[in-house]
C-alpha positions as CSV (number, residue, x, y, z in Angstrom):
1,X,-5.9,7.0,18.2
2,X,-7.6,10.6,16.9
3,X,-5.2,11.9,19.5
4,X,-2.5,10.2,18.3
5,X,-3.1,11.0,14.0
6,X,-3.4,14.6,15.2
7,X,-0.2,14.8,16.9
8,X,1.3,13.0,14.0
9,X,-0.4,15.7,11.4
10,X,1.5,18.6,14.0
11,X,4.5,16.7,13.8
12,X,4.5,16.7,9.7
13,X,3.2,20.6,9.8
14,X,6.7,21.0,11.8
15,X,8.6,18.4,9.1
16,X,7.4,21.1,6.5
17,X,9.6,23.5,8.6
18,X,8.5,26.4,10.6
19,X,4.5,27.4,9.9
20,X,6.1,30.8,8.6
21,X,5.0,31.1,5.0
22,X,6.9,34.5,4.3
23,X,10.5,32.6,5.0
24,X,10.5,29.5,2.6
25,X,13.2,26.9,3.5
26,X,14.8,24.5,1.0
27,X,13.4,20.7,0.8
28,X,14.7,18.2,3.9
29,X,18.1,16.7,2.9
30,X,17.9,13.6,0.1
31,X,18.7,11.3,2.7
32,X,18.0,8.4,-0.2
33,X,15.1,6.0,-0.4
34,X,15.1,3.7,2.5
35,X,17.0,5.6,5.1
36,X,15.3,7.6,8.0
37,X,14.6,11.3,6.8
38,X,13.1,12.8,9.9
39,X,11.6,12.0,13.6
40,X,9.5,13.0,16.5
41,X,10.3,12.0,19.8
42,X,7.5,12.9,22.4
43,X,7.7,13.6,25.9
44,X,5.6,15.2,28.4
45,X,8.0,18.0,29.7
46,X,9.3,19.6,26.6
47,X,12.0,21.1,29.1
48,X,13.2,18.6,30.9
49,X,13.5,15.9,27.6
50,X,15.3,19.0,25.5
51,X,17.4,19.4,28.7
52,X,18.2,15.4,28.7
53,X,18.8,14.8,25.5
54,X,21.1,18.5,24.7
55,X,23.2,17.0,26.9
56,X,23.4,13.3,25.7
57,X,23.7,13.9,22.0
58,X,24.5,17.3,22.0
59,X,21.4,18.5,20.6
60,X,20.3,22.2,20.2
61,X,16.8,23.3,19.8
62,X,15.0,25.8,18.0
63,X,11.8,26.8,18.7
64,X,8.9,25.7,16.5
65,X,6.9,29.4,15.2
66,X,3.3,29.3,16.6
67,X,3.3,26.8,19.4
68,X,5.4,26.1,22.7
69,X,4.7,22.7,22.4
70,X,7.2,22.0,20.3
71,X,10.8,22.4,19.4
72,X,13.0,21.5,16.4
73,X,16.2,19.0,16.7
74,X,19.2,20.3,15.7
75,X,22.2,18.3,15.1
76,X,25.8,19.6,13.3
77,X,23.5,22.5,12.5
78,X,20.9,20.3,10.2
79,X,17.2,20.1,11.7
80,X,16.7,16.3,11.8
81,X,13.3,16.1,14.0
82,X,10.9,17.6,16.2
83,X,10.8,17.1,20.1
84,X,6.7,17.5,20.8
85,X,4.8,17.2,24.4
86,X,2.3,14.2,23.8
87,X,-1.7,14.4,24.8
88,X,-1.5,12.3,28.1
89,X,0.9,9.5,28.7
90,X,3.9,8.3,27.1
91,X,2.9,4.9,25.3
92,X,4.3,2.7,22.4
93,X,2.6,5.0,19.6
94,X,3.7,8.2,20.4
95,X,7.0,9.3,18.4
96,X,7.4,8.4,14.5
97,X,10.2,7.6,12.3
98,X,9.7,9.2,8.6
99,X,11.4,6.9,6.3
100,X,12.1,8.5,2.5
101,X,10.6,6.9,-0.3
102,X,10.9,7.5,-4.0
103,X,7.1,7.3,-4.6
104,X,4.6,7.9,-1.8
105,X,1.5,6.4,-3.4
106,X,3.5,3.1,-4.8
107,X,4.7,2.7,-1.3
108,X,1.3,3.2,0.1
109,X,0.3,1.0,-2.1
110,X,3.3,-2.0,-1.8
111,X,2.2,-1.5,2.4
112,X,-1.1,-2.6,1.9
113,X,-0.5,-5.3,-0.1
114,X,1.8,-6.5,2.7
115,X,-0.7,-6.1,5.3
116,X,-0.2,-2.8,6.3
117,X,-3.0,-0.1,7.0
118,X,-2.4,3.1,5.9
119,X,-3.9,6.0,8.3
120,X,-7.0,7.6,7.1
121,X,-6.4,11.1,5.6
122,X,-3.1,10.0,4.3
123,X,-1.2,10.5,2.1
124,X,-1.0,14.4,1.7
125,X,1.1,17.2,0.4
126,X,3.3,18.9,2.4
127,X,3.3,22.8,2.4
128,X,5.2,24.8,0.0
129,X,6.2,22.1,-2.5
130,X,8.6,20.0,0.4
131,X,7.1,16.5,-0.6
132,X,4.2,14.1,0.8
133,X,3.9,12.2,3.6
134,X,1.8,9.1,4.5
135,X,1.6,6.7,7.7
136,X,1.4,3.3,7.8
137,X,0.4,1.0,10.3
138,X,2.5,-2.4,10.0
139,X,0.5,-5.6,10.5
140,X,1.7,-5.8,14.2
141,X,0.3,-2.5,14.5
142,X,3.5,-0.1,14.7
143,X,2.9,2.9,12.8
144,X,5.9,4.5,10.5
145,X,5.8,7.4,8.4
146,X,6.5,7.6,4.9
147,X,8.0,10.4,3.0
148,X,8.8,11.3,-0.9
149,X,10.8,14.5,-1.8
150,X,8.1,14.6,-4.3
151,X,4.2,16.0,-4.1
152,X,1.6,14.7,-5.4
153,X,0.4,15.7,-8.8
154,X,-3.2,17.7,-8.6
155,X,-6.0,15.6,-8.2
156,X,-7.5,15.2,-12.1
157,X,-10.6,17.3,-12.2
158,X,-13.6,15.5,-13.6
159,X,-14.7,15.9,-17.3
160,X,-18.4,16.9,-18.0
């Protein structure tokens, strides 16, 4: 599972857009609340799944700055994911689905009153203003991630 949040934390570095400060992009697409706003898809031969799935969906990819474990989904010229090689086998955990939400902590919160966990260290900011993200694990144990075109304020410092 530490495997598993840390690939998820890559992925999200990746959502943020390239790990290139100097060349800021503009916020993910407003895809509206409810609707699916970005995805991984793992595999564990980056060439062969960006091979398989070019060809099925016409995909292109980009490479991801800093790594060549990665690569950005491209589709009618719009990044929509991130194709990733996994730590280890392929199992039911490995990809995630980032669904948009208007509020990030009120959804954290309405997911554990349903039952749902959400993964320590979550939520957070992303970099350069693009939003927060936070995980959830459903009560059946599926995790999905959540996103909110909108950071989260500062952290209130304490009064002396």
């Amino acid at each position: 599972m530490r495997n598993t949040i840390l690939a998820l934390i890559i992925g999200f570095a990746f959502f943020a857009g390239e790990l290139d400060a100097a060349t800021p992009k503009a916020l993910p697409a407003d895809v509206g609340s409810g609707r699916v706003a970005w995805f991984d898809i793992t595999t564990i031969d980056l060439a062969r799944s960006k091979d398989f799935y070019g060809k099925l969906f016409d995909w292109r990819f980009t490479p991801v700055q800093g790594t060549d474990q990665a690569a950005e989904i491209v589709a009618g010229g719009k990044a929509i994911g991130t194709l990733r090689v996994a730590e280890g086998a392929i199992n039911a955990f490995n990809g995630v689905v980032y669904i948009q939400v208007a509020d990030i902590r009120a959804s954290c919160k309405k997911a554990t009153a349903l039952g749902g966990t959400i993964v320590a260290g979550f939520p957070f900011n992303l970099p350069d203003g693009k939003g927060a993200i936070a995980v959830v694990v459903d009560p059946a144990g599926h995790p999905v991630g959540m996103y909110s075109r909108t950071p989260l304020p500062p952290a209130a410092s304490p009064s002396k």
